[in-house]
N, C-alpha and C positions, 0 to 999 in steps of 0.2 A: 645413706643411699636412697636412693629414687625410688618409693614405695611400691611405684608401676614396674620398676626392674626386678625387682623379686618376684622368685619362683613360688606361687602356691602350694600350699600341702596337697601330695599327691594321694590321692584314693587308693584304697584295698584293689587289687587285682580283680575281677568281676569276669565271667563267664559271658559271652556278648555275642550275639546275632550281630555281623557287619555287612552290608551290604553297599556294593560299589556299583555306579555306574556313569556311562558314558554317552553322548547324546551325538552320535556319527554325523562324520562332516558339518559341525554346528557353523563354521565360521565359512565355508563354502552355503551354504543354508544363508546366511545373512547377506552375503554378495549377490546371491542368487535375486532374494526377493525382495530387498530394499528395507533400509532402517526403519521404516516408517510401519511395514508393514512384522518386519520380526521384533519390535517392539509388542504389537500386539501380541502373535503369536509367543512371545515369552512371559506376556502378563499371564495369558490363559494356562500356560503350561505351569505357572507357580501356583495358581489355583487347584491346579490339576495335586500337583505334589501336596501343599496344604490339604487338600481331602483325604487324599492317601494317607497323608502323616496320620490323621488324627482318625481316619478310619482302622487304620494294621499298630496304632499305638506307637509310631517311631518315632526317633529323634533325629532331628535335622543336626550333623554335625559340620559339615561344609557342603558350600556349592561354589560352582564357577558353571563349564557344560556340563558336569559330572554333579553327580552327588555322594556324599558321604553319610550314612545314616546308621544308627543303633537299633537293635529291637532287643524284646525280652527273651524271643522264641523265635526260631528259625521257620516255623511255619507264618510268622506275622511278615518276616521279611519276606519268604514266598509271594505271601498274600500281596504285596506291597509291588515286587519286582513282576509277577501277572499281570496284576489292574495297570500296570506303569505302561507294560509294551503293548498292551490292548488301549489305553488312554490314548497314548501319542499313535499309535495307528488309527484312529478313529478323526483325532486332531489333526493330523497329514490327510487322510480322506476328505474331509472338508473342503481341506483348502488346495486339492491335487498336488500335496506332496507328501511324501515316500519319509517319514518319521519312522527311524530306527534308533534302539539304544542298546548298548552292550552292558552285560548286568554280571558282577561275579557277588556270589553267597559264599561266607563261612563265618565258624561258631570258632569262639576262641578266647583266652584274658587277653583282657586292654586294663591299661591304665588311664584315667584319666582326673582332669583337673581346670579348674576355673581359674580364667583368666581377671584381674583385677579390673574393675569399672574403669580407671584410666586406660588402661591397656585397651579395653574394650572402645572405646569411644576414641580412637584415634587408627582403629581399624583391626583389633585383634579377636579372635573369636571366644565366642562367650564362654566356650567349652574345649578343652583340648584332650585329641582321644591319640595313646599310642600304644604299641602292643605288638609283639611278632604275627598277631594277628589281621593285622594295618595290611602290610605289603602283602599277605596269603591272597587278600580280597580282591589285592589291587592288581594282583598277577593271574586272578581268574578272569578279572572284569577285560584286560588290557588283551588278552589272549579269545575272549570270545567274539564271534561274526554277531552283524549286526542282526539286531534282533534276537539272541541268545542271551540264554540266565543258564548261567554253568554253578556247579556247585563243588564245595568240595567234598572228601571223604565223610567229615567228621558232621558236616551239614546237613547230606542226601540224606541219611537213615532216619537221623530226627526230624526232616521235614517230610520222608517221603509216611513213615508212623503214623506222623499226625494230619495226613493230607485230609483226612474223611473230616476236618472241621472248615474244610471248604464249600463243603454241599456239594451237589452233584458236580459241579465243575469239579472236585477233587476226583471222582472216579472214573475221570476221560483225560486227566494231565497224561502226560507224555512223558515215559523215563527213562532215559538212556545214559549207557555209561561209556568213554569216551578210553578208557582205559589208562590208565599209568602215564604220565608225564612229568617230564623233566625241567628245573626254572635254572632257572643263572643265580648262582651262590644260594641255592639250597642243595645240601648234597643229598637228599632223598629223594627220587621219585614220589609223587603226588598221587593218587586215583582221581581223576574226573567224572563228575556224571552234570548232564543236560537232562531241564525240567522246560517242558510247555505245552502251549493247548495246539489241539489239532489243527493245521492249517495255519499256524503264525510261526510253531518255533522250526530251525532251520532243522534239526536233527542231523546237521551234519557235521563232525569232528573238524576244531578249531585244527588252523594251519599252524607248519612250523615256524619258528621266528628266531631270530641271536637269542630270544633271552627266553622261549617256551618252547618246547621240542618233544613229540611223543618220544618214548620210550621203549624205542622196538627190541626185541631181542635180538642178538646180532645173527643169527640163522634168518632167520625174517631180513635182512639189512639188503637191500641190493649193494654190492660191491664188486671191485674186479678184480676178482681173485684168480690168482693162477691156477690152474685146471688140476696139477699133483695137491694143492691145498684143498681144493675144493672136494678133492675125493675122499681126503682127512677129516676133514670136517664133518663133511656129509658121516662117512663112519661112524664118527666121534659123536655125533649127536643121534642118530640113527641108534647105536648099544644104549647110550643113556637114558632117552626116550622108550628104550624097551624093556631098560632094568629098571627103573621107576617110574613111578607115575606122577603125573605132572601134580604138583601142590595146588592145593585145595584153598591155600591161603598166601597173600604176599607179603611173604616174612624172610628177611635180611639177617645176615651176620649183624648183631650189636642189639638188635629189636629188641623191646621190651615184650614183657609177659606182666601178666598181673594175677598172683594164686590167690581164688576164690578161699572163705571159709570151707575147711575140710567137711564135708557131710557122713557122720560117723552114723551109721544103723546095725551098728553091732549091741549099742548099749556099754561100751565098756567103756569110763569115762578117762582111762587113761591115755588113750587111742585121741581125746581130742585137740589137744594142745602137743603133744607132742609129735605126732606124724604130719602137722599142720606143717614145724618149724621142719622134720625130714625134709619134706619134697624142697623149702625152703635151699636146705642145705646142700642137697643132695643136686639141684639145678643150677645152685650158685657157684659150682664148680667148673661150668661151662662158661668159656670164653666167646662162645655163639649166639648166647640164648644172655640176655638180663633179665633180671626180677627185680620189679619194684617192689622196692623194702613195705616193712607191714606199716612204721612209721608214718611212710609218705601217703601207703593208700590212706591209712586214718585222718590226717591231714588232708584230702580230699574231701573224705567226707564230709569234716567242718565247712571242707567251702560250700559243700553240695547242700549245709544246713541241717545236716542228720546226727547221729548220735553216733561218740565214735565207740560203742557198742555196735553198731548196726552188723546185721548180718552179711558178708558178703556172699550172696547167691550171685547164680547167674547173670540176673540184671543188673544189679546194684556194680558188680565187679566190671561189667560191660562199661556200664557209664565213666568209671573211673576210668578204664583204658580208654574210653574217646576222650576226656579229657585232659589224661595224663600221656597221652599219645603213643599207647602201649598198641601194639598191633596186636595178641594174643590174648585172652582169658584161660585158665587152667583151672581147669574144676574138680580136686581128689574128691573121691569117695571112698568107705572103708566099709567092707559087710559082711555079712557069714551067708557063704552062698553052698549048700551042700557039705556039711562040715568043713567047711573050705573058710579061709579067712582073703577075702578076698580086696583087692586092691587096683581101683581104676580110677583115672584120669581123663578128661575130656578137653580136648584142645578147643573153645569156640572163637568166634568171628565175633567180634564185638559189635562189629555195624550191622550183622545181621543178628545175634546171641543162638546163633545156629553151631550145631555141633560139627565141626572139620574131622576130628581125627577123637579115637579113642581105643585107649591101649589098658588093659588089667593082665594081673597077675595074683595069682593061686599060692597059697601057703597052709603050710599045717600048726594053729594055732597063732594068739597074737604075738609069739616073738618070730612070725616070720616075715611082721610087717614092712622091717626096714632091710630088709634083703628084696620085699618085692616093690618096695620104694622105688631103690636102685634100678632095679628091672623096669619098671612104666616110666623114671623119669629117662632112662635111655635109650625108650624106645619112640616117647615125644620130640628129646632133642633130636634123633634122626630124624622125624615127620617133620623138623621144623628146617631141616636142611641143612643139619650138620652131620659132619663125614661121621665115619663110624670109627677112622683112626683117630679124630678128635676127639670123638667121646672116649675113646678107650685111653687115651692120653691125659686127657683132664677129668680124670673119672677116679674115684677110690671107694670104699664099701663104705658104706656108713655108719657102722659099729667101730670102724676103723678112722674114724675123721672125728666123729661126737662119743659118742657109747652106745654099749648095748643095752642100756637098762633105760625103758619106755618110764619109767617113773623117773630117773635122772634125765631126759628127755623132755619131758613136761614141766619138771621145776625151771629148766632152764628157760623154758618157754617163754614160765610166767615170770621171769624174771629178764628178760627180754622187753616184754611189753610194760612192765614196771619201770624198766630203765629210761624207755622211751620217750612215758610220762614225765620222765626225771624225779620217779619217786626213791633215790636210793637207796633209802633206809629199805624198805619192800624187797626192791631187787638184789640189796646185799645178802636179806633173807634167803632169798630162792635160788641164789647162786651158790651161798653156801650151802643151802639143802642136798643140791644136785653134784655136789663135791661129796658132801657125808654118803649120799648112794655110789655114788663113783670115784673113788679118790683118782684118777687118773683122765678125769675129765678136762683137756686141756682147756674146752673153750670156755667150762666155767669159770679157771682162773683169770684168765683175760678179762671177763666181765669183771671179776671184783677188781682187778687191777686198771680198769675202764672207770671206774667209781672212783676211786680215789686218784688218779690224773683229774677230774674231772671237779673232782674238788677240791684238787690245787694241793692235796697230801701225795707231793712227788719220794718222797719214803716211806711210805708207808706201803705205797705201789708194788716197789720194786722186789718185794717177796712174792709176789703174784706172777709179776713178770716171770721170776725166776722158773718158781713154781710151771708156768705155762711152755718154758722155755726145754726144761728137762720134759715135757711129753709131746715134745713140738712133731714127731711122727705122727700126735695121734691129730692133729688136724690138714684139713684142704691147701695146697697149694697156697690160694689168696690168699688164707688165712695166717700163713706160716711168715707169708712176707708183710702181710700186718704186722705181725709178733715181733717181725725183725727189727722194723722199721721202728717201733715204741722202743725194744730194747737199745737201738742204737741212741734212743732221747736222754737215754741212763747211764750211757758207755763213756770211755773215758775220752773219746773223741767224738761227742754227741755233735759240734757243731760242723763238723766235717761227713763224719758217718751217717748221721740221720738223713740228712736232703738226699745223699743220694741214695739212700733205701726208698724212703718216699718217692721217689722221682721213678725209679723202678718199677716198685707197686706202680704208677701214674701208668709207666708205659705197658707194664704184662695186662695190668685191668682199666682200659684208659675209662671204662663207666662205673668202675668204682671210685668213687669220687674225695672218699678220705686221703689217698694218695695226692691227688690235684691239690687239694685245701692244704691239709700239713704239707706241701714241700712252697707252697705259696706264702705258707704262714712263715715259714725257715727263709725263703728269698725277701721276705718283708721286712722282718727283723734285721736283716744284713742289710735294707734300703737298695737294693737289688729291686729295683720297683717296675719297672718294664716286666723284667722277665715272675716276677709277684702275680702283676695284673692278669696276664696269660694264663696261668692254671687257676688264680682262682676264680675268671670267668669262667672256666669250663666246668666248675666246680656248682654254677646258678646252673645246669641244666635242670626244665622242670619234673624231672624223676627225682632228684637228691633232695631227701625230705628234712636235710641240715641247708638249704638250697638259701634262705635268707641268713645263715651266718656267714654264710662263702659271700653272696649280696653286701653285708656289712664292709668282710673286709676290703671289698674291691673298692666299697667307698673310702675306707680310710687311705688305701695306696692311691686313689684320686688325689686326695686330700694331698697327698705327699708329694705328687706330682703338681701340687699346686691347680691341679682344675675342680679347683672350689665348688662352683653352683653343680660341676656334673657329680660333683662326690657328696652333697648335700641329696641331690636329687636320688640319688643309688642308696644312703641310707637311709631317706623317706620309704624308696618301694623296701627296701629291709625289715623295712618297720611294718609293713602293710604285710608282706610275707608271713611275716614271723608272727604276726598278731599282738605284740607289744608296745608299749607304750614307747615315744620317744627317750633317748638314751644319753648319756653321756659323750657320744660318739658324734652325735648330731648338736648336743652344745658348742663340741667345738669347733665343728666344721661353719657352724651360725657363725661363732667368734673370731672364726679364719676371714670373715666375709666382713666383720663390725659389725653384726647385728646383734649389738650386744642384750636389748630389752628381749629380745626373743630366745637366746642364749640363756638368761638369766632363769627366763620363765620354763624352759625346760628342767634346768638346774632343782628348781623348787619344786617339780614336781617328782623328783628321786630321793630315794630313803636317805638320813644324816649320819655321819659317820657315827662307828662303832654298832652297826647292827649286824645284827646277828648271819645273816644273808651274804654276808661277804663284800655289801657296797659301800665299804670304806675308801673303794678307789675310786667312787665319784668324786670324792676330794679332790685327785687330781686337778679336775676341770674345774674346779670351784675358785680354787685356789692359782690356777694361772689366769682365769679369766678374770679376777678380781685385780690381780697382776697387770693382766693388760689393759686396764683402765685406769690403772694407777691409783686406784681405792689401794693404798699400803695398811690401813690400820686394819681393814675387812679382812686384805691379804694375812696379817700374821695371826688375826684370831684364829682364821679358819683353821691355816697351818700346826697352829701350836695345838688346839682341841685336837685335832686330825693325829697330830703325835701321839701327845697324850692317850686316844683312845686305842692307837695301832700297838702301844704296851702289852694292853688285853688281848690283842690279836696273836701276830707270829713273829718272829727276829726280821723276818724276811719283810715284813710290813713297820716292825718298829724303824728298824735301819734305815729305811725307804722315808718314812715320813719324818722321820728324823732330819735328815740330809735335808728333805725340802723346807724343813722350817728355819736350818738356816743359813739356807741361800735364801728365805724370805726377808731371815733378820740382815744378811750379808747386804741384800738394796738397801734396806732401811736406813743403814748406818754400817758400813764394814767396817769402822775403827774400834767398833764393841764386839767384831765377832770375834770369842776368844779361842785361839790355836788351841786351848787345852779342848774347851769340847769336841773340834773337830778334830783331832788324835784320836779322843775317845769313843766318837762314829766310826773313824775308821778302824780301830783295831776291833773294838769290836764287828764291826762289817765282814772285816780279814778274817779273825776268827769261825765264824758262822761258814765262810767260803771256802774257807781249807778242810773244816769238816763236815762237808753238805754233799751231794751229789752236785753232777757238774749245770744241770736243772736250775739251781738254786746258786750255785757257785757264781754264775756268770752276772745276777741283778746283785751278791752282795758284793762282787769286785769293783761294779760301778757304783755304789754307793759308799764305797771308799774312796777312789777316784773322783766324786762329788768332792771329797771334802779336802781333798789336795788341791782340787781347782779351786775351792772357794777360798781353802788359804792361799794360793799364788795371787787369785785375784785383791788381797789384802798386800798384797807387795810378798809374802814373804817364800821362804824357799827349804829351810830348815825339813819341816812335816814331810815333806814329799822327797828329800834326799833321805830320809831314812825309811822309805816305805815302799818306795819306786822298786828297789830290789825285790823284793816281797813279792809286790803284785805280778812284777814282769812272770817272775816262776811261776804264777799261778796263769796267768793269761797264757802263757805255752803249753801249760797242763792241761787247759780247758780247750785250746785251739778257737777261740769264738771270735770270728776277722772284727766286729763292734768292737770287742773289748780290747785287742790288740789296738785300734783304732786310737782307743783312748787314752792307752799307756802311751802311746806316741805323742797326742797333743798337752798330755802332763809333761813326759817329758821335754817337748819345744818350748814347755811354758816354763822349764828351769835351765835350756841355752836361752830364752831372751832377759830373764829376771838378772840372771849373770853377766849380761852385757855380752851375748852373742847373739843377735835378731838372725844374722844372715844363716847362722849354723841351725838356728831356728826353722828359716826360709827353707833350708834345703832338707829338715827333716819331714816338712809340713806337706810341699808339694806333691811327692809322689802318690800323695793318698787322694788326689783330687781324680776321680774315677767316674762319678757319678753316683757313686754308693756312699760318700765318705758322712760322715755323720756333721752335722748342724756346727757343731761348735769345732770341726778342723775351721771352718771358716773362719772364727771367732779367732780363733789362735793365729790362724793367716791373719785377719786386721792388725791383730796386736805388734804382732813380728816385722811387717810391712812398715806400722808407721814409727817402733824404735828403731829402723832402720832408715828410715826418711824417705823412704820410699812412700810417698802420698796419693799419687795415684793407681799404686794398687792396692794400696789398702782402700781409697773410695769406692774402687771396682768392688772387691771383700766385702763393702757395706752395705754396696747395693742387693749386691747378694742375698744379705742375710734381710736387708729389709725388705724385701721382693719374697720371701719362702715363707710367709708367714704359715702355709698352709704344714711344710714339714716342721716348723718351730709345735705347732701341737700334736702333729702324730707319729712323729717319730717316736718309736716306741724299745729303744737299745736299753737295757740296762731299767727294764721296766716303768718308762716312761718318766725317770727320776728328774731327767733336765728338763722339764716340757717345763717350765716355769722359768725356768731360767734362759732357756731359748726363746720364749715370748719376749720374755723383755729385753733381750737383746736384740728384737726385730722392731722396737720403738727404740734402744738406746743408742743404734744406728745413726736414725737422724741426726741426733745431737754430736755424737762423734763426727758423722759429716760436716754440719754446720763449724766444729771448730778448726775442720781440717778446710775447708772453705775459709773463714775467714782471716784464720791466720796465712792463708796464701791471699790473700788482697782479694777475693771475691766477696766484697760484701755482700753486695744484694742475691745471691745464691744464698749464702751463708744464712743473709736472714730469712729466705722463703722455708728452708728445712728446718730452721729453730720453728719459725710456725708452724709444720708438721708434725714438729715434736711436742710442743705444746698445745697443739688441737688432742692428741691423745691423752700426753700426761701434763694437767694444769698448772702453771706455775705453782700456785696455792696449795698442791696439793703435793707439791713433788720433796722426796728426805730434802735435808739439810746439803748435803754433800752435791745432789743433783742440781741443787736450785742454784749452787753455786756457781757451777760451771754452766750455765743458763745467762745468769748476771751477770758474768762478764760479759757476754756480747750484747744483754739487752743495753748494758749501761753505756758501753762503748757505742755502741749503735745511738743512743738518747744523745749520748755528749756528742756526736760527730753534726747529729740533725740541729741540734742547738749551734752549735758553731756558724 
């Protein structure tokens, strides 16, 4: 591929000053005063810009009339967007004309990335910046009159702060706020504020437009309302205006909060960690109000460049909510005020770190702190605008949701933030801790049984589960449909049961985002990939501080959808999220593409099978990308070591690499693969399936089913009429629509072996859905052309040679076919080419044999392959000779 066509590595997400603008009626300005003369006028004004740049420290990322620019710090961009509207008024004085530019400010991540020198030199920009931050800029810049620098929410505060490093021009700027408005396809209202000097900026509120509109309340709205509505209304707003007062802050159903470090000046050190994770608890029970997890704020902090120790005070937690787009800070305090144990909370305003709202409650001694928990967190969620039958609806005590012991309170804590780290040796410690003080702690159970899902000991879990399950009263609503939702992963209809618990969870907590991800991950595995991509987009919002593995998957359901470079590009920012090193996930997506040297060089830089870490399944990739180059000898080293070391591992890993190593031997030569090993894959597969949870049941039925397919692909049929019974009973037990999938294309692949293709034909079609997995295709060519039916088995082949992308991420049956589905998207060509020339098309016939052979080299190719190559190279040689 064209070096210039490839996509660059994408950069870390970065915090970035954008500033937009726009240079009013430029092309009217050019009619105006003649080429000759706004050529000048354009020289000086890039002069003008050049000073500026290198004055305020910006980066020039586009121009045309407009410019696109970077800075470090929103006061540089300030700096830049003043001197700019004062430059070109100064420059139109000159020359008696009226120089106006529209200018929008805001701070935000961008992404960005270098373009290649060829790229660059035929007209591409040296730098490319993009970012939900991009169009924020571009919907202030497009929205403001001329001569206005509008700013946003997350802008004003941190430029207006640092205004006094303007010199005295900073303590005569102009500040206005414009109030609340509304864009096209963001569903939140905006805050506006206008910054400039006296006597230049217009200080007058941008007009309405289709795609920018203030934000009036609808009492404020002029409308023609009937005269009996209008007296309801008036009412209606009149009591409520008079039973409350108006909020102090503009906070929505779903907003975020972000809870400060607890400030304990009682001295009792068990009061630290554990009333921290209360208010946690106790507010996450609110369908009104969200709290960004402790996780994501720590995760902040790295970007912020701080220590994820740092304290979060008032400031520190402010900054995180402008960046994490939290509208609220929550600041507990805990102290002994008059032998009183006292308990208060501060709502502040991040853009100002000013105090809004503040609620305490009184108790007698420290076990009455999570009863006055309960009390200030229910009396913040009303301040923040939730009803008070809500709160009293999603509301339960919190000795009655966690426990009553402040010491199993704290264990759990620190086994919380242990988890986080993914230390779980630590947080298995502290979970059990907080179980030995509470035996009736449900949500410590869950945590240990969080651990071992987590590390892939799906039995070991499941007494936790239980465990969790018998004191499911003693937790929160969300929490319960958590519980459910993992229980159902365990149940005897897990592939049925689970999605839709998960999907549930999605809809009662659509921002708690584990529900999004697991029922995405459940729609991905079924190739259900539309409705996949859906939740687990909503699964990257920037609060979910798992927000780059949701990022991953979406690239793999790209990948599956065959849009390769976007699903490369989705797990680059994954990578950049997540702070990790390129992965195996990105090998393949390279591989999807034939960027094989770069593919490779990822490969090599991930641990070698059998380590201890668990990345025996980089093998995988290793192993079909060697596949798809047709390196066979590279192919079965890897494979066979890769077996070999999965012995040491689990049944569930030996079986698995077993199976692959030989379908690796089955290319090499299938007249050596011998039926007795592959009996002995399967039964034992069979075995491990019928006594395993249905977890584990559903990868070792398909690595039985591997090895029926690999014997039907050796001609024969014996293995799989005595096994087929077996399995079916176990794929009805398990209900998993994949594995049913697959019992189906074994069994079509013993009506065609028996000389029935058509009974084949008719069992194969109805699976053709969208969903249906890689290899019904496979069994459609087959059936197709021992029926003689040629042209649609072509169609079939095109199929499968066009999906390269789902040939490596399909992921049924733990990814067992991915090697086999590779090279079924090169052996394609070659079946084309023979079904091409034995129908009289030669020169077709011979362009796809060259396809097939640009991949896999004659030289290189088994015995068996090279044979059926030969006959049309040779045919093709004697016909040219003639």
């Amino acid at each position: 591929m064209n070096e210039m066509t490839q996509r660059p590595s994408i950069d870390a997400p970065q915090l970035r000053t954008l500033l937009l603008t726009d240079l009013c009626d430029s092309t009217t300005l050019v009619e105006r005063i003649g080429d000759v003369a706004a050529a000048t006028l354009f020289r000086d004004h890039d002069r003008l810009v050049l000073d500026l740049q290198q004055r305020w420290r910006g980066r020039l990322i586009d121009r045309s009339d407009g410019l696109l620019l970077l800075f470090e710090r929103p006061i540089d961009g300030l700096g830049f967007a003043l001197d700019y509207v004062r430059g070109l008024r100064e420059m139109g004085a000159s020359r008696r004309l009226d120089l106006k530019v529209r200018a929008g400010l805001h701070v935000g991540e961008v992404l960005t990335w270098r373009n290649s020198e060829e790229a660059v030199q035929v007209g591409a920009k040296p730098l490319e910046v993009e970012g939900l931050a991009k169009p924020m800029a571009a919907r202030l810049m497009a929205m403001a009159r001329p001569g206005q620098i509008l700013l946003s929410a997350v802008a004003e505060p941190l430029a207006h702060r640092a205004a006094r490093e303007l010199g005295e021009r900073g303590q005569h700027l102009l500040w206005k706020s414009h109030g609340r408005w509304r864009f096209k396809g963001m569903p939140d209202s905006q805050q506006i504020y206008e910054v400039g000097e006296p006597g230049i900026a217009p200080l007058r509120a941008p007009t309405n437009s289709p795609k920018a509109w203030r934000d009036v309340p609808l009492w404020r709205r002029p409308a023609a309302l009937a005269a009996e509505a209008a007296v309801i209304v008036g009412i209606g707003v009149g009591v409520w205006f008079a039973t409350r007062p108006a909020p102090a802050i503009a906070f929505n159903q779903r907003d975020w909060v972000v809870v400060a470090d607890l400030r304990n000046l009682t001295g009792q050190t068990v009061l630290d960690d554990s009333m921290e994770q209360a208010f946690r608890i106790s507010l996450e029970q609110s369908r009104y109000v969200n709290v960004l997890s402790d996780m994501k704020a720590r995760d902040t902090l790295a970007r912020m460049q701080l220590k994820s120790d740092t304290v979060l005070d008032r400031s520190v937690a402010s900054e995180i909510a402008l960046r994490d787009g939290a509208r609220a800070v929550i600041l507990p305090t805990v102290a002994e005020v008059g032998g009183k144990v006292r308990v208060s909370a501060e709502i502040i305003d991040p853009n100002t770190q000013a105090t809004v709202y503040a609620e305490t409650a009184d108790g007698a001694g420290v076990n009455s702190v999570l009863a006055s928990i309960d009390e200030v967190t229910g009396e913040l969620r009303a301040s923040l605008g939730e009803t008070v039958k809500a709160i009293e609806s999603d509301s339960a005590e919190l000795p009655k949701v966690t426990t009553s012991s402040l010491e199993a309170l704290r264990a759990y804590s620190l086994a919380t933030k242990a988890y986080a780290r993914r230390d779980f040796g630590e947080a298995s410690q502290y979970f059990s801790e907080a179980i030995r003080l509470d035996p009736n702690f449900a949500l410590a159970y869950m945590g240990l049984a969080r651990i071992h899902i987590s590390r892939a000991e799906n039995e070991a879990a499941k007494p936790f589960l239980q465990k969790a399950l018998d004191r499911k009263s003693r937790l929160t609503r969300r929490d319960g449909l958590y519980l459910d939702a993992w229980a159902a992963e365990f149940g005897d209809k897990a592939a049925v049961e689970a999605p839709l618990r998960w999907k549930t969870l999605a809809g009662m907590y659509p921002d708690f985002y584990a529900g999004h991800f697991q029922y995405a991950w459940s729609a991905f595995v079924n190739n259900r990939f539309d409705e996949a991509l859906k939740y687990a987009s909503i699964a990257t919002a920037p609060q979910e501080p798992m927000r780059g593995t949701a990022m991953e998957l979406v690239g793999r359901i790209e990948l599956a959808r065959e849009e390769r470079l976007k699903a490369l590009r989705s797990l680059q920012q994954a990578q950049a999220i997540g702070g990790y090193p390129a992965n195996r996930r990105q090998a393949a997506a390279l591989a999807a593409l034939e960027r094989f040297p770069q593919a490779r060089q990822v490969l090599q830089t991930l641990p070698a099978n059998g380590s201890p870490d668990g990345q025996l399944t980089n093998q995988l990739e290793r192993i079909a990308i060697e596949v798809d180059q047709g390196r066979w000898k590279d192919a079965h080293t890897v494979a066979a070591s890769s077996s070999n070391a999965a012995k040491r591992a689990t049944p569930l890993m030996a079986n698995e690499f077993r199976a692959i190593e030989l379908m690796v031997q089955s290319m090499l030569d299938p007249a050596r693969l011998r039926e007795a090993d592959l009996e002995q894959l399967a039964q034992n597969a069979l075995t491990e399936a019928e006594r395993s949870s249905n977890r584990d049941s559903t990868p070792q039925a398909f690595f039985a089913l591997a090895a029926l397919k690999l014997d039907q692909r050796a001609g024969r049929t014996a293995l799989a009429d005595r096994l087929i019974p077996r399995i079916r009973t176990l794929a009805n037990r398990v209900g998993e629509p994949v594995l049913r999938q697959m019992v189906v294309v074994v069994e079509a692949g013993q009506q065609r072996l028996k000389g029935q293709p058509q009974d084949a034909i008719a069992t194969l079609r109805p699976l053709i859905d969208g969903s249906e997995l890689f290899q019904v295709h496979v069994a459609l060519h087959d059936a197709y052309r021992a029926a003689g039916q040629n042209e649609k088995a072509l169609a079939e082949l095109n199929w499968i040679a066009e999906h390269r992308g789902r040939a490596y991420s399909e992921v049924a049956g733990d990814q067992v076919f991915q090697s086999l589905n590779v090279a079924d998207t090169r052996l394609a060509r070659l079946s084309r080419a023979e079904i091409l020339w034995q129908g009289g098309k030669t020169a077709d016939a011979r362009q796809e044999l060259d396809l097939f052979l640009a991949g896999w080299p004659l030289d290189q190719l088994p015995d068996h392959l090279r044979r059926r190559a030969a006959v049309m190279l040779l045919d093709s040689k004697a016909k040219t000779t003639v």
